[in-house]
N, C-alpha and C positions, 0 to 999 in steps of 0.2 A: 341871287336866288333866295336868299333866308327872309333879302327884305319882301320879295312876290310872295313868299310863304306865312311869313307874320300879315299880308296884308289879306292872305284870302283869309285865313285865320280871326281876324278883326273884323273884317267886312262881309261876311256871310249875303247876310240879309239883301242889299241892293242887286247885286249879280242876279238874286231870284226872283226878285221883284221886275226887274225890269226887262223878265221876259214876254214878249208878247206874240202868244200861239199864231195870231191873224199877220203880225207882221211877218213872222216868220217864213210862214207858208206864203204870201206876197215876194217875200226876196230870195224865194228858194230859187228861182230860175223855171226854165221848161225841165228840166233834168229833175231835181230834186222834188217839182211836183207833180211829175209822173210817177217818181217814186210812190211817193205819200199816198197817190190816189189809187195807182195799183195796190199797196196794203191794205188800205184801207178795204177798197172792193174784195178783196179775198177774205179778209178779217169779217165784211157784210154777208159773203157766200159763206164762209164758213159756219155762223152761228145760227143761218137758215137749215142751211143743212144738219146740224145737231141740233136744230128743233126736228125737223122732218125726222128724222131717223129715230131720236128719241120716242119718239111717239110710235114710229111704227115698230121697231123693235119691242115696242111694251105691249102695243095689242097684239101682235105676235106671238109672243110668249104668252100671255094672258087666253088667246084662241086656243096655240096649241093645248095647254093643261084643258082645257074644256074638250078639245074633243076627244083626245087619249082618255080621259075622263066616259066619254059616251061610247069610246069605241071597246073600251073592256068590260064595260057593262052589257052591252046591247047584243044578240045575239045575231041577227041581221043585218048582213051586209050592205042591202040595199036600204035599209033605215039609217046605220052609218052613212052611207053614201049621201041619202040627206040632211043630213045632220052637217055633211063636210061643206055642202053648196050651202050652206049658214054660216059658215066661218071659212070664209077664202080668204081673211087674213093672216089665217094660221098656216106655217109652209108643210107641218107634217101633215094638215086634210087635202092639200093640195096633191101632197106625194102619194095616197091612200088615193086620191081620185084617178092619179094615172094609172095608177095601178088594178084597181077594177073596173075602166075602161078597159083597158088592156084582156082583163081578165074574162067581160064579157064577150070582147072579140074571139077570143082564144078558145070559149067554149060555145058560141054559136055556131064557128065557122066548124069545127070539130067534132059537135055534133053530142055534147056535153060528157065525148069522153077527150079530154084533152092530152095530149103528149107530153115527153120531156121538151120538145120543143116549142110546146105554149111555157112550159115555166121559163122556159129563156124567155121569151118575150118578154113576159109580165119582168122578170129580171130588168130584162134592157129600161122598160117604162118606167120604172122606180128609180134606176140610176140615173135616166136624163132626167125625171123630176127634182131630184135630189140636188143635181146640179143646176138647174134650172129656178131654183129655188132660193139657191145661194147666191147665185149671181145676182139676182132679185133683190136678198138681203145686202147685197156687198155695196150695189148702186149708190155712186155718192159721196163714198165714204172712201174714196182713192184721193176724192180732191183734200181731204181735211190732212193724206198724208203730207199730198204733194205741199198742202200749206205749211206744214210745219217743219219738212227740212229748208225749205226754197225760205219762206219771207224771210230768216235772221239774214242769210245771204243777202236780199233785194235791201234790207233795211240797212246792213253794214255798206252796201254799194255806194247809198243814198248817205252813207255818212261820208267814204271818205270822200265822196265827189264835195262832199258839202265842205268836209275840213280843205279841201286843194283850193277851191274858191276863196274860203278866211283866209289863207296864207297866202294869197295873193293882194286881195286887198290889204293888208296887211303888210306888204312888201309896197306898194303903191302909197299904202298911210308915210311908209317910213316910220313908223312906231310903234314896237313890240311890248307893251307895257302892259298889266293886267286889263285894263280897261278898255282895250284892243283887240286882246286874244280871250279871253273868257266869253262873250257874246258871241262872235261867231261860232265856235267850234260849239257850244253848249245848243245853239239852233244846228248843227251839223250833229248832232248824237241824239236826236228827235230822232229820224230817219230809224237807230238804230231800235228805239224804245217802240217808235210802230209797228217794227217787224216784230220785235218780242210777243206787244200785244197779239200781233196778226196769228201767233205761230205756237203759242205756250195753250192756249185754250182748244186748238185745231190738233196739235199733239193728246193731250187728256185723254180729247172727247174718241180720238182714233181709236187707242190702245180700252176705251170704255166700250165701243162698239165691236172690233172686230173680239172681244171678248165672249160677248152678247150672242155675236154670231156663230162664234164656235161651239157654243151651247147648244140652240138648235140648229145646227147641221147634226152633231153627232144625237141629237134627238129624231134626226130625221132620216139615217142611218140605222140607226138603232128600230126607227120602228118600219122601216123595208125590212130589215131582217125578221122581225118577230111576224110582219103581214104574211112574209114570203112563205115562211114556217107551215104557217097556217094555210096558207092556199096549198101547199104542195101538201098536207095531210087530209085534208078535206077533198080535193077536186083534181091531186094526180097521186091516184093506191096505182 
């Protein structure tokens, strides 16, 4: 044992050098490169989709401040209104939109004196927005979870399969010697290095968005209550 230990201690340099990524993946077998290629593919989906999201959660955020912006200034509802059909990528004009839909159904049909039973409505229409809304933002962003408990697993699978294979050839060499056992197991702990990568950037970006998210939802909560306010002072005395 002391002398394997002074020899990895000595010899560094070769064991690293004569790694070769193409061979590796070449004598992984079908097992080990289904591994590889499934991380891989997840590790591809995952940094499309924290591009995709990235971006839409910025113009998002970016729409919303612009229309809560037009909508405290603006005295007219139906000027908001288009203002919101300008920025349908913001979810709070989105939620203001069902919402005075709703509102004009409510006082058409009732003959513009509307009841406590149009403000439930316009109620109900702001809550399915709101959820509607979120679901919208949430899209996509389930897989970046699932990638990031699941590949360390796939990638630690893809190693010990890989370490059972070395210690069989290894058993078949008849020779257990550094220069035996260092190359295989070190192409067996790739597998687990994939899934890292697959998994550690997929995690981040999750805990970055569903942050993101929870900002405007409760933006968008927050402004059904203050619309609500206001419809029921305005349009049910």
């Amino acid at each position: 044992m002391i002398q394997l230990l002074n020899s990895i201690a000595t010899n560094p340099a070769p064991l690293a050098a004569s790694l070769d990524y193409g061979e590796i993946i070449r004598h992984s077998g079908p097992v080990g490169i289904g591994v590889l290629l499934l991380l891989l593919g997840a590790s591809a989906a995952s940094w499309a989709i924290i591009g995709i999201k990235f971006f839409q959660l910025k113009r998002a955020r970016e729409e919303s401040i612009e229309f809560l912006d037009a909508f405290w200034q603006s005295k007219r509802l139906d000027a908001i209104f288009q203002r919101a059909e300008e920025l349908k990528s913001s979810p709070v004009s989105q939620v203001f939109r069902a919402g005075y839909i709703e509102l004009s159904k409510v006082t058409s049909l009732e003959g513009g004196d509307p009841t406590e039973g149009g403000l439930d409505n316009v109620r109900r229409a702001l809550s399915r927005a709101v959820g509607t809304e979120t679901t919208h933002l949430e899209s996509k962003v389930a897989f970046l979870a699932t990638t990031s408990t699941t590949a360390p697993f796939v990638g630690l699978f893809g190693t010990v399969w890989g370490i059972m294979a070395a210690f069989q050839d290894i058993y078949l060499q008849g020779n257990a010697n550094l220069s035996t056992v260092s190359k295989p197991i070190s192409e067996a702990l790739i597998a687990t290095a994939v899934g890292l990568f697959a998994a550690i950037p997929a995690a981040v970006a999750y805990n970055f968005f569903v942050s993101k998210i929870k900002v405007l939802e409760s933006e968008m909560e927050s402004f059904s209550a203050d619309f609500l306010n206001i419809v029921k002072r305005h349009f049910f005395k």
